[in-house]
N, C-alpha and C positions, 0 to 999 in steps of 0.2 A: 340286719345284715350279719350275716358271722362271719367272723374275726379269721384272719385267713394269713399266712404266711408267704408271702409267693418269690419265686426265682428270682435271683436278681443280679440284673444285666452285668456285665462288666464297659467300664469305662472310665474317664478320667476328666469328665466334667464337673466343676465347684459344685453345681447345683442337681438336686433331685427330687422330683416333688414326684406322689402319688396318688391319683383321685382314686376313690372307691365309689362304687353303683352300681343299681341293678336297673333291667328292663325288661319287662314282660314283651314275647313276642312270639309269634305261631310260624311253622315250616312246615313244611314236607321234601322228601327226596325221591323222586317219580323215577326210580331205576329198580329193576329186578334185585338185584345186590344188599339193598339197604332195607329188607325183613320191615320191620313193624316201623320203621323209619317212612314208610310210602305214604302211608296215612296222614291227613292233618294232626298235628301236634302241638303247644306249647312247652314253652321251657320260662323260665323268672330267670335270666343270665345274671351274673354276677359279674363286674369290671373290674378291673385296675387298669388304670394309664399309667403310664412313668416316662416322665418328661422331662429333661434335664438342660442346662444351660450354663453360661460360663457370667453371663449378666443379667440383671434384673431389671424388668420396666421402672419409668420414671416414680409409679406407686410401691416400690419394693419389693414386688411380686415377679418369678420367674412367668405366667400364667394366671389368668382368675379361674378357677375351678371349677363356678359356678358356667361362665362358657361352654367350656367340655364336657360338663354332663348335658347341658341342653343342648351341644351338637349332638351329639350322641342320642338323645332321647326324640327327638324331633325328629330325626330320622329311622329309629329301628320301632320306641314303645309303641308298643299296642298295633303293633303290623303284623298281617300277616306275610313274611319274605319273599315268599316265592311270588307276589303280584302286586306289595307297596312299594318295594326298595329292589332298588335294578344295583345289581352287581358286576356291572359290564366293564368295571375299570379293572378290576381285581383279575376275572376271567368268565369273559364272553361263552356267554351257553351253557352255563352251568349252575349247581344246584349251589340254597344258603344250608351250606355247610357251617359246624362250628369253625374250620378253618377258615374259611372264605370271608365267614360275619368277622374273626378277627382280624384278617387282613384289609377288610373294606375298612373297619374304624380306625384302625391307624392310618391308613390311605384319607380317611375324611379329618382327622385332627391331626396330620402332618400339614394339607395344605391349610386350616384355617392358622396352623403356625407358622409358612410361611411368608403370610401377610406382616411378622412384628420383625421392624429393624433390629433387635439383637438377638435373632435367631435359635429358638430353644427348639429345643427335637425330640421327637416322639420316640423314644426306644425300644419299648414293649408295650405288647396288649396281653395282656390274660383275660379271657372267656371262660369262665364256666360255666358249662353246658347242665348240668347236672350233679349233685352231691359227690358222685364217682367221676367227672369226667370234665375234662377242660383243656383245653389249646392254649399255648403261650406263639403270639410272634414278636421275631425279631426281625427289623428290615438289615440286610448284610450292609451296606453302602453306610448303615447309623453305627453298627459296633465297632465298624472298621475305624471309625473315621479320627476317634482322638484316642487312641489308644497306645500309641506310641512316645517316648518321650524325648 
């Protein structure tokens, strides 16, 4: 994996952890617009989660790591998008976009973190798409949320 520097959130949580990983996984974008994008494709994405919190589970841990990349993997590796992995929460009828795959992953490792009593929270996804090119999300309702004092 290479060594990558990425954006980073503003907030005012004790805690911040960041997983890195990648997933191989094939697309297409079936609209006149998207040039050599129409075609089947692969890309090898690259991740970052950043996940933060004010308390740590009863093992010392804000998160195990190893979770989130297997959410993560188990649902995107070695898929083809456009007919493994339904994007219907993110936005019904539309293409796996780099934005959309990184707004689907934080939408799937938000809700596996709202299963844990001391509440940690997903505050970015970085997606690279390609050497040139990559999406960062942030959900508004997470940077807003302790950033006051």
């Amino acid at each position: 994996m290479i060594q990558q520097i990425y954006p980073v959130p503003h907030h005012n949580y004790s805690y911040e952890i960041n997983k890195d990983f990648h997933f191989a996984a094939a697309h297409y974008i079936p609209h006149q617009d998207t040039g050599r994008c129409q075609s089947m494709h692969g890309h090898t994405y690259f991740t970052n989660i950043t996940i933060v919190g004010e308390t740590l589970n009863h093992t010392g841990f804000l998160v195990d790591f190893k979770e989130i990349k297997d959410l993560i993997h188990k649902r995107f590796d070695h898929g083809v998008m456009n007919k493994d992995i339904a994007f219907s929460n993110v936005c019904p009828n539309t293409f796996p976009t780099t934005e959309i795959v990184a707004r689907t992953i934080y939408e799937l490792v938000q809700e596996y973190l709202d299963g844990f009593s001391h509440s940690p929270r997903c505050i970015q996804v970085y997606l690279r798409e390609t050497p040139s090119s990559y999406c960062v999300y942030r959900p508004k309702e997470n940077i807003d949320e302790n950033t006051s004092n």
